[in-house]
C-alpha positions in Angstrom: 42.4 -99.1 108.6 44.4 -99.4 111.5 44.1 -101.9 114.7 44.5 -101.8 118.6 42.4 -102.7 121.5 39.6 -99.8 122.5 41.4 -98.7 125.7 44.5 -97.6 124.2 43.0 -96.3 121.2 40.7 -94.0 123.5 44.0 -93.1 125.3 45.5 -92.6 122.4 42.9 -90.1 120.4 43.0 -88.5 123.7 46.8 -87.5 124.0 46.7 -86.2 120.8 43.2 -83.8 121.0 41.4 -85.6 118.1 37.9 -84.9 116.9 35.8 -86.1 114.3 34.1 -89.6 114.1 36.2 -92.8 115.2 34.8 -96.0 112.9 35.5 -99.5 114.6 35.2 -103.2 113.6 36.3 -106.1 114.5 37.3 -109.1 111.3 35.1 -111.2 110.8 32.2 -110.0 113.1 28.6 -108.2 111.5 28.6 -104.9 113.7 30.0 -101.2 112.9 30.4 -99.1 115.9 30.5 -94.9 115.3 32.0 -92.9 118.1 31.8 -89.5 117.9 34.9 -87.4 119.5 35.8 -84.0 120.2 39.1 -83.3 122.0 39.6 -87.2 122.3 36.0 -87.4 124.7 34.0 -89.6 123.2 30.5 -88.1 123.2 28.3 -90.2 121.9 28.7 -93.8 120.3 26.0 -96.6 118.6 27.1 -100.0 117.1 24.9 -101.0 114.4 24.5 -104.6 112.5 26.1 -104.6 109.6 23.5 -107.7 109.0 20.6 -105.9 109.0 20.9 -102.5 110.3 19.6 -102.6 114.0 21.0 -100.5 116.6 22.7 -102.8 119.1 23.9 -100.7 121.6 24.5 -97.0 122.2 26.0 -94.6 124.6 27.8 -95.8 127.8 27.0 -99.7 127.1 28.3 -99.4 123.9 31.7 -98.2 125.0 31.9 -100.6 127.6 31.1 -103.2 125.3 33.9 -102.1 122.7 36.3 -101.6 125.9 35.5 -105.8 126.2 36.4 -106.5 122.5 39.7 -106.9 122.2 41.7 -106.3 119.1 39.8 -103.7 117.0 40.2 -102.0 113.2 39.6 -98.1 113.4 39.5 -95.5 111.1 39.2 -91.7 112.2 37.1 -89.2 110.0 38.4 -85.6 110.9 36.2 -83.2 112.7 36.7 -80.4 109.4 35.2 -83.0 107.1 32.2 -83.4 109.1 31.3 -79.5 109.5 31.8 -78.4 105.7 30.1 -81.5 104.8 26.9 -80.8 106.6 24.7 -78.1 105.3 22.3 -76.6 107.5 18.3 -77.5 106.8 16.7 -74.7 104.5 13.2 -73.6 106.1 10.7 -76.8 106.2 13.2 -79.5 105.0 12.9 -81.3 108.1 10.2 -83.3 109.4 9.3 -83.0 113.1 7.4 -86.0 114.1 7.3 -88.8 110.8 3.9 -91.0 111.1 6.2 -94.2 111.4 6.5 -97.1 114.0 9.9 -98.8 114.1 10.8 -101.8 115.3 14.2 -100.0 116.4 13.1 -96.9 118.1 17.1 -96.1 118.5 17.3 -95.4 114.6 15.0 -92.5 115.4 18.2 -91.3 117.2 20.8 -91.4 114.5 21.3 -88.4 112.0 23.3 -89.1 108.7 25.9 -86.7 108.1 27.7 -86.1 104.7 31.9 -86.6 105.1 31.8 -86.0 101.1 30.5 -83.3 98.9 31.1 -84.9 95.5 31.6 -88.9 96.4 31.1 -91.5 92.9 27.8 -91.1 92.8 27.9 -92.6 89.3 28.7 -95.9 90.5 26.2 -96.0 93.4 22.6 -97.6 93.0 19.8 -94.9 92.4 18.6 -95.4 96.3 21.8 -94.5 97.5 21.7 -91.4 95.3 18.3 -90.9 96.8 19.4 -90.9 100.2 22.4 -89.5 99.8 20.8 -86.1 98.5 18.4 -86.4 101.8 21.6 -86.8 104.1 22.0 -83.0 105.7 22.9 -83.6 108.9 19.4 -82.8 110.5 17.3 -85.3 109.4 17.5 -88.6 111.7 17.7 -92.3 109.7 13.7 -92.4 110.8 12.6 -89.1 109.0 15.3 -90.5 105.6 13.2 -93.7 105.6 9.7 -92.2 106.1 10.7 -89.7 102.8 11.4 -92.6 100.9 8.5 -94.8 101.7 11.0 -97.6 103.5 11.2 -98.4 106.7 15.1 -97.7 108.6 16.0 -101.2 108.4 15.5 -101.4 105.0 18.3 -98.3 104.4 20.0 -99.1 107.1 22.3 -101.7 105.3 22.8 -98.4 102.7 24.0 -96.1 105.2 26.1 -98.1 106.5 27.7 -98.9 103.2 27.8 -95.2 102.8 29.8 -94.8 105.6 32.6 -97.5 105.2 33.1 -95.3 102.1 33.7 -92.6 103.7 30.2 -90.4 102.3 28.4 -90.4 105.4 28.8 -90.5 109.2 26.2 -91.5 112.0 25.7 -89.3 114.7 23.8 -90.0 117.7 21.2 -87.1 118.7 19.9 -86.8 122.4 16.2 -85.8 122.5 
């Protein structure tokens, strides 16, 4: 984990061409915010509670907001762990339209994608395994939570766990 303020980290990733999915924090503060990059341009970004799952912010506000922070702790997934890692849906895997009311109608907007093909699974909790094996890059947190009778804040607080281990990545999707 490494730290420096979100302007010159974005100037930064951008010199040097990076892609993949930039993870930032900030010590001692209960959000997690998942920029997405390709050529060091961000394209997408949402900062999530680490409390209790919400979506805070997304796009454009969330960038300025992270551009306000100050010090920051980073982490960059690379772009060639994110492709293999993501199978493509098999015919009628995913669900078009799940039967379920959030409270957060941004989680309907973030898709899980695998960074890992073979993480510890042994020492994870069997819903992790669960959602972990319905994590293929196509299904949003929405349609995950509407398979496993929950609602998305209650695996929220999972996938994010997932993806300070390095398992899983959020993506924003634009509908």
């Amino acid at each position: 984990m490494y730290t420096k303020d979100f302007a010159s980290l974005l100037q930064l990733l951008g010199l040097s061409q990076q892609s993949g999915t930039l993870i930032v924090l900030r010590q001692g503060e209960a959000w997690q915010a998942s920029v997405q990059l390709q050529k060091g341009r961000p394209l997408s970004c949402v900062i999530i509670s680490l409390v209790d799952g919400r979506l805070l912010m997304s796009g454009a506000q969330a960038i300025d907001w992270l551009a306000r922070r100050g010090e920051l702790q980073w982490h960059l997934a690379a772009e060639e762990q994110m492709e293999a890692a993501a199978p493509a849906p098999g015919p009628g895997q995913r669900l078009t339209s799940p039967p379920f009311s959030a409270q957060e109608p941004g989680l309907s907007h973030l898709v899980p994608c695998r960074l890992s093909q073979s993480p510890p699974l042994s020492s994870w909790s069997r819903e992790e395994r669960l959602i972990f094996a319905l994590v293929d890059g196509s299904r949003t947190v929405t349609e995950i939570a509407h398979l496993l009778r929950r609602s998305p804040d209650q695996i929220m607080p999972l996938l994010l766990s997932m993806s300070q281990k390095r398992a899983i990545t959020l993506k924003e999707i634009r509908k």
